[in-house]
N, C-alpha and C positions, 0 to 999 in steps of 0.2 A: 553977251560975249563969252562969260563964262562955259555955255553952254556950248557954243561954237565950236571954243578951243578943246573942250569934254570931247565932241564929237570925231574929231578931226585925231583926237589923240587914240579913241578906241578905231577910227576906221584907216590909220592909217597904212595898216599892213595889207590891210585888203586893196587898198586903192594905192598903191607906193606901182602896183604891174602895168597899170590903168593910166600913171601918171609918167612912167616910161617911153610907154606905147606914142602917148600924144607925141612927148617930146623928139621921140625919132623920126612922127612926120616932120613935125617943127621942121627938124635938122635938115630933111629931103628938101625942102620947100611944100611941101604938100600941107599946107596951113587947111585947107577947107575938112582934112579928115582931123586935122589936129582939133581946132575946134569946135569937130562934131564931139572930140572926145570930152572935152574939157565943158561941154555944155552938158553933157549927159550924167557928168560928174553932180556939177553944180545942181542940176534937177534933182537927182539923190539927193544929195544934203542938206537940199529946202523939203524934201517930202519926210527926211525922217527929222527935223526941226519942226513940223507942224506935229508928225506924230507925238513926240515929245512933248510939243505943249500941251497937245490934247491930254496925255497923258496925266499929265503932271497937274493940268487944271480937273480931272475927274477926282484924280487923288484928293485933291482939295477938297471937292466939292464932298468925296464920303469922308472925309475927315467930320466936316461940320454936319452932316448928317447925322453922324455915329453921338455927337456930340453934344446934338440936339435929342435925339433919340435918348440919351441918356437923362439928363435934364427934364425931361418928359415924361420915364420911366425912372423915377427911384427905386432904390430897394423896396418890394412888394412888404407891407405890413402881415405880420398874422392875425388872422379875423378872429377876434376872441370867441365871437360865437360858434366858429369849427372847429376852436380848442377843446370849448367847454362840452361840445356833443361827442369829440373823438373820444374826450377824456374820459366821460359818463359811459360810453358805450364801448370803450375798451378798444376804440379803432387805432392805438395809436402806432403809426409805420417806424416809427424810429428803430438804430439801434438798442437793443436794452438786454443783454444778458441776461441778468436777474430777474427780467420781469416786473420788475417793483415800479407801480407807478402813484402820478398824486390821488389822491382818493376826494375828502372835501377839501377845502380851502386850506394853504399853508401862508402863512401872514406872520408878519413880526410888527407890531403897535410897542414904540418905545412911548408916547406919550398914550396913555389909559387912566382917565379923568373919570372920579367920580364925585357925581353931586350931592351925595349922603353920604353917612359915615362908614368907614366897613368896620369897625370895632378891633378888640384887641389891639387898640394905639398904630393901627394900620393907617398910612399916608393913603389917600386921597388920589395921588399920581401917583401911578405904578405903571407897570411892562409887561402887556398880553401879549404872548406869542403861540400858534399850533403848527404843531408839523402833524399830517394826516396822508399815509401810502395805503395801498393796496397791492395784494398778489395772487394773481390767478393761479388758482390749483390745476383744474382739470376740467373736462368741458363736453356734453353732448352724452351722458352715461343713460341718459333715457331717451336718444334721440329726438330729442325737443330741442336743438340747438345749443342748450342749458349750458352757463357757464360759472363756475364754480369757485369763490375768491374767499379770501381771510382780508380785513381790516383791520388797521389801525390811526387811532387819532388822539393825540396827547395837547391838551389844553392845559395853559399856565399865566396863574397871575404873579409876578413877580416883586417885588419891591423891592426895586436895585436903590429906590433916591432913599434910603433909609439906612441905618449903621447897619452894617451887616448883607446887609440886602439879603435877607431870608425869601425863601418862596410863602407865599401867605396862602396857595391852593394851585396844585394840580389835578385833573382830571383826567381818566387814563379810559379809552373803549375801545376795547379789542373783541370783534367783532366778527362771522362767517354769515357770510350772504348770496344766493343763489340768485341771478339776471335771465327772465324766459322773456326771450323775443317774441312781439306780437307783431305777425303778418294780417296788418290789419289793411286790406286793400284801397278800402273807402275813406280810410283815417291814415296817411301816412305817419300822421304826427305823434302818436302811439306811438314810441319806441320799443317800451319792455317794461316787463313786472319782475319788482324784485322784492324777492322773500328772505329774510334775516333774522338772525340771533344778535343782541347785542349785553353784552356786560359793560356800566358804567359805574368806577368806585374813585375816590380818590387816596384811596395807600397809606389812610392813617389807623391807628390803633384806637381801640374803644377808652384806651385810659381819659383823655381830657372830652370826651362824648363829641370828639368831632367826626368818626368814621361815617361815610356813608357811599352805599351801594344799591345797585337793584339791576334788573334782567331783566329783558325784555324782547319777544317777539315781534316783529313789525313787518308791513308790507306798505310797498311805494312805488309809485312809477315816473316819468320824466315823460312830459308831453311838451314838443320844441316846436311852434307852429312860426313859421319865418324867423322875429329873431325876438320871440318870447318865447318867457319858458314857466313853466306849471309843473312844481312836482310838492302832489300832496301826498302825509304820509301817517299812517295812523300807528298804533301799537297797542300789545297788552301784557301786562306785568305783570310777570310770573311772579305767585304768592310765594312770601316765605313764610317761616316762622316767626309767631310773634320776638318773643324773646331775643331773636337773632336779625329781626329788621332796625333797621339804623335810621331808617326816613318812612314809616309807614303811611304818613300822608301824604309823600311825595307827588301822587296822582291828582290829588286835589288842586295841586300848583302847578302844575307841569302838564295837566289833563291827559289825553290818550292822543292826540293827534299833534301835527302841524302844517303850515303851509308856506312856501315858496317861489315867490311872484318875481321873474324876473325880467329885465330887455338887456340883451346881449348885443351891445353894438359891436362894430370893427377893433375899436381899440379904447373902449370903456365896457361898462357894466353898470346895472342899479340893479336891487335887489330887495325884496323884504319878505324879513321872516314873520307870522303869526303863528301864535299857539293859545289856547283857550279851555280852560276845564267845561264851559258851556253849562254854569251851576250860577244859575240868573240870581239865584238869594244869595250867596258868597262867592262871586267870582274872580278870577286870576286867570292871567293873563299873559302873554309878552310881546313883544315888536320886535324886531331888530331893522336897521336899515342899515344895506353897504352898499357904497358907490366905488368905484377904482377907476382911471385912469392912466393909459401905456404912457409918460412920459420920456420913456427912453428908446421906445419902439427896439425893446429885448427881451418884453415878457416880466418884467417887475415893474407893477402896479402904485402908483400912489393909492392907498386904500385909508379909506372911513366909514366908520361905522360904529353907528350909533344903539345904543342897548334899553331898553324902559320895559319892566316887569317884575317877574318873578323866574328865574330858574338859569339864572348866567352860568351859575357853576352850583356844584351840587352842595358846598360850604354856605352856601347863601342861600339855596334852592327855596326857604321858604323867607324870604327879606327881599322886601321891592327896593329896585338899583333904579339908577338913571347914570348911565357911563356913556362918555362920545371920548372914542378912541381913534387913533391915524396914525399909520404909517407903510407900510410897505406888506404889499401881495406877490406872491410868486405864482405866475400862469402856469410857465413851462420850464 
């Protein structure tokens, strides 16, 4: 009825000449032209009352469409495995000014549980956290595609549950490393070879003999075959002087290599690190394992990860640890 009275009220100007016309046959007696009019009327008003419902039932119909469609289509996740390849190989589209992007892993671990002691009256629980960028210099100066980056990566163990909450060890590696593309036809999964300088010290003075430092050239590459990833990585330590080496066995614990076994799902990750001096009469060692999970589907990870060896941090670098730490990963 509604709909009637809607009609009748938008067509009434148009049909008020229509409805004249009839009436002045009416008045002649001429009823059979009256009638034609008034039927022709009524014909109109049922054909745009079918229109109308048609109408109004399609509308309907893409309502629930739209609405199923939606329901069906959530918000699209980010595939951590496209993060983790754009990131490594520098594709990333975003906006970014500055250029500065995540380099390795940036993570804040409020609970860092260790199962030996760390000495110096140091708690047991502590707060590991790194923040780790990158920024591309310059790119392609020997036409080899070459692209040309500075690193940095700050590692810290914290002991806020303690008076004072002193830092009990950071680790600082500031770092230039050159990325040469391999067009490897046969092998897509070759990515690139990258060639690097690194310095790693932790910022203390020789007074209480805790300084230590050393330098190191390395080369490594990132092999991504569907959604594993393989990147081994070797290095050699530039000599110093006796008298001015802080850790000169450092090599023995730390060896010259490591390796990185990873599966990069959709919206998780596992990972494991190996390192080995390969010195079958005194050998040393490390593992690490991390696993993450997107539980907010925004790119912060519930992350854990567990540590068993020799060389967590360069203060420890010759003390076997066993630490299983968790808490939060930042993707992107």
């Amino acid at each position: 009825m509604k709909k009637i009275i809607l009609f009748f009220l938008i067509y009434n100007l148009a049909w008020a000449e229509n409805f004249e016309e009839a009436m002045e046959f009416e008045k002649k007696g001429d009823y059979k032209k009256a009638m034609q009019i008034y039927k022709n009327l009524l014909l109109k008003a049922q054909n745009q009352m079918q229109n109308q419902s048609f109408t109004d039932e399609k509308s309907e119909k893409n309502k629930v469409s739209n609405t199923q469609t939606f329901k069906n289509n959530p918000q699209k996740k980010e595939d951590f495995s496209k993060l983790a390849l754009a990131n490594y190989l520098d594709e990333n589209t975003g906006f970014n000014p500055l250029g500065i992007t995540a380099y390795k892993m940036n993570y804040f671990l409020p609970f860092a549980y260790s199962f030996g002691s760390l000495g110096h009256d140091s708690r047991k629980m502590e707060t590991k956290f790194q923040l780790s960028i990158k920024k591309r210099l310059f790119e392609n100066l020997f036409g080899l595609d070459e692209k040309y980056y500075i690193g940095y990566t700050q590692t810290s163990w914290w002991q806020n549950y303690k008076h004072s909450s002193p830092f009990r060890e950071t680790n600082y590696q500031p770092e230039f490393f050159v990325d040469f593309p391999l067009y490897l036809k046969d092998y897509p999964f070759f990515n690139n070879l990258r060639l690097g300088v690194l310095h790693e010290s932790n910022g203390k003075g020789d007074e209480n003999l805790e300084s230590r430092s050393w330098n190191r050239i390395y080369a490594s590459t990132a092999i991504f075959y569907k959604r594993f990833l393989f990147v081994p990585r070797i290095w050699y330590r530039i000599p110093e002087e006796r008298k001015d080496d802080d850790n000169p066995d450092i090599t023995h614990y730390l060896g010259n290599f490591d390796l990185n076994l990873g599966y990069l799902g959709k919206d998780y990750f596992a990972n494991i690190m190996l390192r080995n001096n390969l010195n079958f009469h005194r050998n040393k060692g490390a593992i690490q394992v991390d696993i993450g999970y997107d539980i907010f589907n925004n790119g912060i990870y519930w992350y854990l990860q567990y540590f068993n060896g020799y060389g967590e941090s360069l203060i420890d670098y010759n003390k076997k640890l066993q630490r299983l730490s968790t808490g939060f990963l930042i993707s992107y």
